[in-house]
C-alpha positions as CSV (number, residue, x, y, z in Angstrom):
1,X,0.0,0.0,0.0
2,X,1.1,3.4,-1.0
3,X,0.3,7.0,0.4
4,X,-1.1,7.9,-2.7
5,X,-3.7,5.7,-3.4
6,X,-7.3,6.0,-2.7
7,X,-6.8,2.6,-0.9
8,X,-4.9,4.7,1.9
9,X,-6.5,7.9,1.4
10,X,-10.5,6.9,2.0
11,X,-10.3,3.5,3.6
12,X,-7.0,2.8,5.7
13,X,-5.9,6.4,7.3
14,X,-9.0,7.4,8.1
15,X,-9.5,3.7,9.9
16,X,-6.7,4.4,11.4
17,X,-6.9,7.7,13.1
18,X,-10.4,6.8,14.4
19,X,-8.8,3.6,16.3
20,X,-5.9,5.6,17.3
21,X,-8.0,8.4,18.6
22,X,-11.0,6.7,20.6
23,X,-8.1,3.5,22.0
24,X,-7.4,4.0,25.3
25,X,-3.7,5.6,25.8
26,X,-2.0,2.9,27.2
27,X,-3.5,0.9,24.3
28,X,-2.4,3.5,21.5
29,X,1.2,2.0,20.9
30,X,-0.6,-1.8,20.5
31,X,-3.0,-0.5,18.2
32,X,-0.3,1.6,16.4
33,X,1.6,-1.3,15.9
34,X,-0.9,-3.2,14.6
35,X,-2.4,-1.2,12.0
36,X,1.5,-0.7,10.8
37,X,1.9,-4.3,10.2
38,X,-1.6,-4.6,8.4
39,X,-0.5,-1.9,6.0
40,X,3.0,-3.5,5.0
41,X,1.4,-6.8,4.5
42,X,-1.3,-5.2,2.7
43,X,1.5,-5.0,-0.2
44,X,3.8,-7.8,1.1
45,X,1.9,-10.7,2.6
46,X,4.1,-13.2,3.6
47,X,6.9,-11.1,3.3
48,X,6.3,-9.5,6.5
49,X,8.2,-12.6,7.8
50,X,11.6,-10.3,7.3
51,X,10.1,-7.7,9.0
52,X,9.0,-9.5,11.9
53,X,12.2,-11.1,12.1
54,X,14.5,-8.1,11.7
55,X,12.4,-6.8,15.0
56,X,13.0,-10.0,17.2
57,X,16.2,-10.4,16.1
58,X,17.3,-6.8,16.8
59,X,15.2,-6.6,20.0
60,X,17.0,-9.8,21.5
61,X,20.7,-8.6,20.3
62,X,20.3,-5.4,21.7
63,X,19.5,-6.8,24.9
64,X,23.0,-8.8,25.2
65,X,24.7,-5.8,23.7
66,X,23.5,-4.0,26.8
67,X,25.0,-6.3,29.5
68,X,28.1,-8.2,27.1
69,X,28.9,-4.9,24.7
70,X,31.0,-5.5,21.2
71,X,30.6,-9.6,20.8
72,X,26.8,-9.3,20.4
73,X,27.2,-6.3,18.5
74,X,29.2,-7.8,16.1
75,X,26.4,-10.2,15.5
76,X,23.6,-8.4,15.8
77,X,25.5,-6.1,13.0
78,X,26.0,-9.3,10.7
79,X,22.4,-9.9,11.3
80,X,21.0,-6.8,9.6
81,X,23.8,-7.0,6.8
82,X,23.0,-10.8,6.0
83,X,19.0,-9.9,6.0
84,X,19.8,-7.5,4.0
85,X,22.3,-8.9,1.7
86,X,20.5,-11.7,0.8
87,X,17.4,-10.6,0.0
88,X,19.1,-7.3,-1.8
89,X,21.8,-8.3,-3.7
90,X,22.2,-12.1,-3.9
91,X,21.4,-12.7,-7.3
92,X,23.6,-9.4,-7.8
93,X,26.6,-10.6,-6.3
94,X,25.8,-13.9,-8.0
95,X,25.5,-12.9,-11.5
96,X,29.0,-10.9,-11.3
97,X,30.6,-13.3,-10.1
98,X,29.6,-15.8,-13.0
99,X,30.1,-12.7,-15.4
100,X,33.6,-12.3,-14.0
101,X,35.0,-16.0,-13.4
102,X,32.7,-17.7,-16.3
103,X,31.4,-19.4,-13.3
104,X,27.6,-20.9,-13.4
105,X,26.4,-20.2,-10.2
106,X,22.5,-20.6,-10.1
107,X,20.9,-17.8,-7.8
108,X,16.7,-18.0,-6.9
109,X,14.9,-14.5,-7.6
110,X,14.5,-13.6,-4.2
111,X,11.3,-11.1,-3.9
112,X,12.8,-8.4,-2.5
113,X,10.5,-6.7,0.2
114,X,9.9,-3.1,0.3
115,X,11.6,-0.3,2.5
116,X,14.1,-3.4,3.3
117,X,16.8,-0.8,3.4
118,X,15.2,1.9,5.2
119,X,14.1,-0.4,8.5
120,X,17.1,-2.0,7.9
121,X,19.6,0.9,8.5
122,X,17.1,2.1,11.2
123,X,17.6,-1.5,13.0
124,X,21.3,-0.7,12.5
125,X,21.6,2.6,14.2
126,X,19.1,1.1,17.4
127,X,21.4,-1.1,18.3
128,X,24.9,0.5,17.7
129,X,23.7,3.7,19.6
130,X,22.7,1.0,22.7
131,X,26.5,-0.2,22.4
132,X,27.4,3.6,22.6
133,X,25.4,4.2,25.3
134,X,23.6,7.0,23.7
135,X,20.4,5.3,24.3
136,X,18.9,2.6,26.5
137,X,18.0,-0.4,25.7
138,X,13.9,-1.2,25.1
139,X,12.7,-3.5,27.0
140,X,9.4,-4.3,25.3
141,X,9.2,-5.5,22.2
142,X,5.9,-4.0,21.3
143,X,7.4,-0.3,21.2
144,X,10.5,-1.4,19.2
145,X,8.6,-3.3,17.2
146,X,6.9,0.2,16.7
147,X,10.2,1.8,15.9
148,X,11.1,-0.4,13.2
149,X,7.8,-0.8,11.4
150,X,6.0,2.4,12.2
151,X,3.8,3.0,8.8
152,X,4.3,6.8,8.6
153,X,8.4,5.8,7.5
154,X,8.1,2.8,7.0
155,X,8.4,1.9,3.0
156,X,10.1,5.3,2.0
157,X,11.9,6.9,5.2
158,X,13.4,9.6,6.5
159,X,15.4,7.4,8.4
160,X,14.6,7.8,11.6
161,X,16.8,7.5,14.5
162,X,15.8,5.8,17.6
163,X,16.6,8.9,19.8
164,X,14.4,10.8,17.8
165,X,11.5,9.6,18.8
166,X,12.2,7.7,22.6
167,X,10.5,9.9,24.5
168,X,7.4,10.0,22.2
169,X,7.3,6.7,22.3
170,X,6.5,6.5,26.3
171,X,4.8,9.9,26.0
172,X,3.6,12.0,23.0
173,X,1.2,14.8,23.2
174,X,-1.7,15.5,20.5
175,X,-3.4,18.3,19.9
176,X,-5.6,19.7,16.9
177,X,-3.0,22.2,16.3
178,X,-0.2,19.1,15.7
179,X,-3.2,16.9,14.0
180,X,-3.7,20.1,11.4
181,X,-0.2,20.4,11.3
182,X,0.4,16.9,10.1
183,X,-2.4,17.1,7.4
184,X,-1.2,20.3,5.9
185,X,2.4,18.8,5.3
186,X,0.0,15.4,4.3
187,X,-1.5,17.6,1.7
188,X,1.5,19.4,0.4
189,X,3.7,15.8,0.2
190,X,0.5,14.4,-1.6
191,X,0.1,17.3,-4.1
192,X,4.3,17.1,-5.1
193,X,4.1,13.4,-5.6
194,X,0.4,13.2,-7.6
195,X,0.4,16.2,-9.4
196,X,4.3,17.0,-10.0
197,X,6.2,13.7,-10.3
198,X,3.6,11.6,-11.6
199,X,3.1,14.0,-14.6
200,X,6.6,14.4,-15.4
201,X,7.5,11.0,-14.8
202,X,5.6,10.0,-17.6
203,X,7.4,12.2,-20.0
204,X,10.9,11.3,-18.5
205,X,9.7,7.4,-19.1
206,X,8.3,7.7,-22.9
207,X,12.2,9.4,-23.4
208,X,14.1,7.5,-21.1
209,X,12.9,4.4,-21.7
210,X,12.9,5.3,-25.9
211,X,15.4,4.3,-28.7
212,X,18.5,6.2,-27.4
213,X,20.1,6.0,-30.5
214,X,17.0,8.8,-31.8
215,X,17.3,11.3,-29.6
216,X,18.2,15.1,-30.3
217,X,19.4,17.1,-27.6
218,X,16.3,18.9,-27.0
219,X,14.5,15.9,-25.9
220,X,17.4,14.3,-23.7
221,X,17.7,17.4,-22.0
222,X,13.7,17.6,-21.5
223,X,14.2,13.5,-20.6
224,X,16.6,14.2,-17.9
225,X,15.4,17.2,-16.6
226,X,11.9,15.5,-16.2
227,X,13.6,13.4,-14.2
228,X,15.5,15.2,-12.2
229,X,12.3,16.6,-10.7
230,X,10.6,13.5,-10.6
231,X,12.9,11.7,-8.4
232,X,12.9,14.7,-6.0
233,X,9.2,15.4,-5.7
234,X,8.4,12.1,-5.7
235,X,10.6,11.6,-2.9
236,X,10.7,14.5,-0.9
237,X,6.5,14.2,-1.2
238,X,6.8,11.0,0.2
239,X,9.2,12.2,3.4
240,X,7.0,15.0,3.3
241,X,3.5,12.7,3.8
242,X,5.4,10.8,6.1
243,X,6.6,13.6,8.4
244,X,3.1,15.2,8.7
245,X,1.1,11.6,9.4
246,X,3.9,11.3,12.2
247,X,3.0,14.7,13.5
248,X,-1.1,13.9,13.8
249,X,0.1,10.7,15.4
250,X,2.6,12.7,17.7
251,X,5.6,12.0,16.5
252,X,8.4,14.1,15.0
253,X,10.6,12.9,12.5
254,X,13.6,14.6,11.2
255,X,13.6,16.8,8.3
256,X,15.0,15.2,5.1
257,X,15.1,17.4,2.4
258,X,15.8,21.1,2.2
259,X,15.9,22.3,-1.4
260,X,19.0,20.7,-2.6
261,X,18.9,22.4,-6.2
262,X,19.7,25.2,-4.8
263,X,23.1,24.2,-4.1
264,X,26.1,25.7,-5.1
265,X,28.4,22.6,-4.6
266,X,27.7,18.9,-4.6
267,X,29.2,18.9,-0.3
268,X,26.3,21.2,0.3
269,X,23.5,19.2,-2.1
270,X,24.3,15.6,0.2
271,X,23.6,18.4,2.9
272,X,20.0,18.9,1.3
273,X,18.9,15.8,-0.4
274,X,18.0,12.9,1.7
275,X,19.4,14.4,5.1
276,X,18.7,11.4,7.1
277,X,20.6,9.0,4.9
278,X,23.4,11.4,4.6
279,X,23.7,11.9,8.5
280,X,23.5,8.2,9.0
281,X,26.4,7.8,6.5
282,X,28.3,10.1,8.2
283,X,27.4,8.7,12.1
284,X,27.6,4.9,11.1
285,X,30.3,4.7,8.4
286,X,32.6,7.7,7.6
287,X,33.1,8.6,11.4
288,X,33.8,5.1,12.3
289,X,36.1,4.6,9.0
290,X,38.4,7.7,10.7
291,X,36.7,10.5,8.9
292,X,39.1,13.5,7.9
293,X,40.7,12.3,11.5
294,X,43.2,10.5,9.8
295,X,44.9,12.6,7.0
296,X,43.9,13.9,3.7
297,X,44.0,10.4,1.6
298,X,42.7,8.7,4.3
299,X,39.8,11.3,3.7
300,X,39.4,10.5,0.2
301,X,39.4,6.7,0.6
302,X,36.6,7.0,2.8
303,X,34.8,9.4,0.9
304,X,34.7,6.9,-2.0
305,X,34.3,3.8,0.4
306,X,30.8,5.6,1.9
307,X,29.5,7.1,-1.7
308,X,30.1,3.7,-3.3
309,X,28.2,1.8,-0.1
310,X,25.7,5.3,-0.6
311,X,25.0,3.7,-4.5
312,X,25.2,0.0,-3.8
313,X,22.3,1.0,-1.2
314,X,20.4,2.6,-3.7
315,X,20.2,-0.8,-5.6
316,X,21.7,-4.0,-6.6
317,X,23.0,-2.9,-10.1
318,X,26.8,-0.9,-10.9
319,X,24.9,2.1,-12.6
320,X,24.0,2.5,-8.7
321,X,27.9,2.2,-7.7
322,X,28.7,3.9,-10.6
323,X,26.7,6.5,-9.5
324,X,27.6,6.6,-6.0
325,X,31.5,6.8,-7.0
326,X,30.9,9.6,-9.2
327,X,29.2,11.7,-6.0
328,X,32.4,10.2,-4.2
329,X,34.6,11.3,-6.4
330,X,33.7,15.4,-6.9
331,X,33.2,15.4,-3.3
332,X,36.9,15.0,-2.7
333,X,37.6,17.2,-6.0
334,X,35.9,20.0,-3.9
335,X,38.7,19.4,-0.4
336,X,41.4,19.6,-2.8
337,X,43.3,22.9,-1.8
338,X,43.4,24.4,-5.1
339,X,40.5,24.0,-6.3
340,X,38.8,25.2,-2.9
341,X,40.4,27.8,-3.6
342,X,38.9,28.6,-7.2
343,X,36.2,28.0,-6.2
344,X,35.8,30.1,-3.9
345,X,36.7,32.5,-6.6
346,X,33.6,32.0,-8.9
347,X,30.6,33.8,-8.6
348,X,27.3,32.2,-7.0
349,X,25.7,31.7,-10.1
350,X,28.5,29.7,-11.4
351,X,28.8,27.8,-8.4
352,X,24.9,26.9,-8.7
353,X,25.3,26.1,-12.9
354,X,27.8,23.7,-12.1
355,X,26.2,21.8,-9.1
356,X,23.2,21.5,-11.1
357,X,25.0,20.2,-14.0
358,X,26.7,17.8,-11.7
359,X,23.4,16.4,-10.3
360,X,21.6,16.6,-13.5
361,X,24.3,14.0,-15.4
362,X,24.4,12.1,-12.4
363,X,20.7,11.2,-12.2
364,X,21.6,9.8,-15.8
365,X,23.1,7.3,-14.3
366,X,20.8,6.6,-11.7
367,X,17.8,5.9,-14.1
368,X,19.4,4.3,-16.9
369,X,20.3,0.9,-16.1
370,X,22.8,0.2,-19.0
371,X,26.0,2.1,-18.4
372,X,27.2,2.3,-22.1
373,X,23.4,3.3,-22.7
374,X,23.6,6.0,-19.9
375,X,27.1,7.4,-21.4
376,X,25.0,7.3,-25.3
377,X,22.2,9.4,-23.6
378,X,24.8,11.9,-21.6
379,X,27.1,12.3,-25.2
380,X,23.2,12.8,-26.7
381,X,22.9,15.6,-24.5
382,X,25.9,17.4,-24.7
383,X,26.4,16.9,-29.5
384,X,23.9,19.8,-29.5
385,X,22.0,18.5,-32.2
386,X,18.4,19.5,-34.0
387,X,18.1,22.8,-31.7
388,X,17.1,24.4,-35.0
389,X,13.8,22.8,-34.5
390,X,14.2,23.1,-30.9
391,X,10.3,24.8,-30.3
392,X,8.6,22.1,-33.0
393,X,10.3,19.2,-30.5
394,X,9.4,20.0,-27.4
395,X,5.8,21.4,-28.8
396,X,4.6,17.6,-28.5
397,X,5.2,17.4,-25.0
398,X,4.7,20.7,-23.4
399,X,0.7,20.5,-23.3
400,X,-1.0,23.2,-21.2
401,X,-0.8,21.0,-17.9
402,X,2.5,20.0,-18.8
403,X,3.2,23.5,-19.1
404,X,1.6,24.9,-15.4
405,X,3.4,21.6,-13.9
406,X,6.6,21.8,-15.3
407,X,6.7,25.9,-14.0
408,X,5.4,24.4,-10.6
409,X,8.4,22.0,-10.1
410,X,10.7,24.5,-11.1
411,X,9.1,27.5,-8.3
412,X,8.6,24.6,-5.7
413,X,12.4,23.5,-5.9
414,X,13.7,27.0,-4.5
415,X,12.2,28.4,-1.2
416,X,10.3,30.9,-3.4
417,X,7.1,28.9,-2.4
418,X,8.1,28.3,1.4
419,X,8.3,32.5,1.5
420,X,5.1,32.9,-0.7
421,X,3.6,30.6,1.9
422,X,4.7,32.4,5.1
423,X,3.7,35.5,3.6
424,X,0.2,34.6,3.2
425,X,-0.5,31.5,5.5
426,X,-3.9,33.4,6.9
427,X,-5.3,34.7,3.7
428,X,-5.9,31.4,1.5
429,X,-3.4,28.6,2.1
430,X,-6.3,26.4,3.6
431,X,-8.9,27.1,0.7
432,X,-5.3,26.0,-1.7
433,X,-4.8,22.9,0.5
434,X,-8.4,21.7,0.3
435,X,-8.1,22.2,-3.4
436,X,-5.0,20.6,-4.1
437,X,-6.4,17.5,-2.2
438,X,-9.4,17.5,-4.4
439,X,-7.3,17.1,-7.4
440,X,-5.3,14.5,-6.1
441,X,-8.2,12.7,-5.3
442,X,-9.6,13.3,-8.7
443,X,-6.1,12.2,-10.6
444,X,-6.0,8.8,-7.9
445,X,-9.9,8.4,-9.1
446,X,-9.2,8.9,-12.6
447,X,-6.3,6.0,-12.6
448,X,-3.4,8.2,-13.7
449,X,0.1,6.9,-14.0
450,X,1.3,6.7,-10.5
451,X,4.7,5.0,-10.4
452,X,6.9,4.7,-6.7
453,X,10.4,5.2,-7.5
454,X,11.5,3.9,-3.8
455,X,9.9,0.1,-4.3
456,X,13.2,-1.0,-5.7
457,X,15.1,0.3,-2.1
């Protein structure tokens, strides 16, 4: 089950927040619980097996790792990376090998089960922070069993930390205030994914997915740039939807994006797109790996070590890696002394062409799956043919709703509408929201395309 379906919309959330709301309070986290696992097996079925498991299993290891420290932690650590690994990137590891060694290795499609990586990493950072001390150890398994599976974050993240939300977890308060709150953000998380992404995602597929060999420049940079905004309003919608249900269900969960195309550098776009990944990356694997603690090569290896793990997360295929090293590698371009110091030379402007540019080429190699097809698209790109018919091209695609969408992803990517909608809050920002839910509605109702980017993760 997905946010945005009517499914969820008319029939399971509002379920939901009646049980939650007429429960008892020391019933709420039970019933919380409960409705979380009915809405990943919804989708999954048996598959909630891993789920169930990965809760045991970290709820039992993190009570030795409280009383015998780094032996159980060891294994509760290869517990989350085997669970992971096998069900992630068996047959991945499996087919290079018999690529590389000529080998003939058979390998089972393993259904792989959805937000594996996100309650996976969250399962990680529970129990390593119990072995630092920075939290203490839960003793009932219903309320980490809440932690890991709780619906809000459950399939599509942020990441959320078990810190974050301890206290809420014993105690939370709810109010009408927090409950609005919640289904404002719901609203505006709803309206990027069902009205932005899934219109342009249908252009970036009908070009992406096309003859590369065909394409003009025009259209791969239309393709790309599609997707560019695809990928982030479908995402950020989703973080956005889940942030504001945990808010009417009194929990706070950690910002996770923060306009990252507004960058001026790629160190400061990891510092905007997918915070809670990024932070984890830093806390769980850089840090521990010696950080910049150790020398400047030392800082470079690790950089690349954590950008290639950041790709292979993303998915079981080397466009991922091969994305992931390519963050890795103009992140350590940028600590170079030198060219700090030029860049510190160049004007703004400048600074924000070229992080764009950076991101832009690198979601090439994020979608496309074949790496000599996503170098063919990039060289497409960049031979600057056809633009003499450049307006007749793109007249095809750019249909009046195209049109109004594509200008909306471009405004709603810089804080232009976060100021707009400060300015104005009183005067008609609720009459907007009710509007923009209608149309959602209306596009769920009608059947549009309505693809999820994060089931692969």
């Amino acid at each position: 089950m997905v946010f945005s379906s009517i499914t969820f919309l008319f029939f399971f959330l509002p379920t939901t927040l009646i049980l939650y709301f007429v429960v008892p309070k020391k019933y709420k986290n039970t019933i919380l619980l409960l409705l979380s696992l009915l809405f990943y097996a919804w989708g999954e079925g048996i598959y909630i097996a891993f789920l169930l498991l990965s809760i045991v299993g970290n709820f039992f290891c993190a009570k030795k790792i409280s009383q015998k420290g780094k032996v159980p932690l060891f294994f509760g650590v290869l517990f989350n990376i085997l669970l992971l690994g096998v069900l992630k990137y068996a047959l991945f590891f499996t087919e290079t090998l018999n690529s590389v060694f000529h080998l003939h290795i058979s390998s089972p499609h393993i259904h792989l089960p959805i937000g594996i990586s996100f309650f996976t990493f969250q399962a990680l950072s529970y129990i390593i922070d119990v072995y630092r001390k920075k939290i203490h150890v839960q003793k009932s398994i219903t309320k980490l069993g809440l932690y890991i599976s709780l619906f809000p974050q459950l399939i599509a993240g942020p990441i959320v930390r078990y810190s974050d939300i301890e206290s809420e977890i014993d105690t939370r308060t709810i109010n009408l205030q927090k409950v609005t709150e919640g289904a404002q953000r719901f609203i505006i998380g709803l309206s990027k994914k069902v009205l932005i992404a899934n219109t342009l995602a249908s252009t970036a597929d009908l070009i992406l997915d096309g003859n590369t060999d065909l394409l003009s420049s025009p259209i791969a940079w239309l393709g790309i740039l599609c997707y560019t905004f695809q990928i982030y309003f479908d995402f950020s919608g989703y973080s956005d939807m889940a942030i504001g249900l945990g808010k009417m269900f009194g929990f706070s969960f950690p910002e996770n994006f923060h306009y990252p195309y507004i960058s001026t550098s790629i160190r400061e776009f990891w510092q905007r797109w997918h915070i809670s990944l990024s932070s984890w990356l830093k806390d769980y694997l850089y840090i521990p790996l010696g950080g910049n603690r150790k020398g400047m090569y030392r800082t470079y290896v690790n950089l690349i070590i954590v950008f290639l793990l950041c790709g292979l997360w993303h998915g079981a295929a080397w466009n991922f890696i091969l994305w992931g090293g390519y963050y890795g590698i103009f992140l350590v371009l940028e600590r170079i002394g030198f060219i700090q110091n030029f860049l510190k030379k160049i004007p703004k402007l400048f600074l924000h062409i070229y992080a764009l540019l950076v991101v832009i080429i690198g979601w090439v190699f994020f979608r496309i799956e074949s790496i000599p097809q996503a170098f063919l698209y990039i060289q497409h790109m960049f031979t600057f043919s056809e633009w003499n018919n450049f307006a007749s091209q793109l007249q095809y695609y750019f249909t009046p709703k195209f049109s109004i969408l594509f200008l909306c992803a471009i405004l709603a990517s810089t804080p232009i509408a976060q100021l707009v909608k400060r300015k104005y809050r009183m005067y008609f920002i609720q009459p907007i929201l009710i509007l923009l839910l209608l149309l959602c509605s209306l596009e769920l109702a009608s059947g549009s395309y309505n693809p999820f980017i994060y089931f692969r993760f």
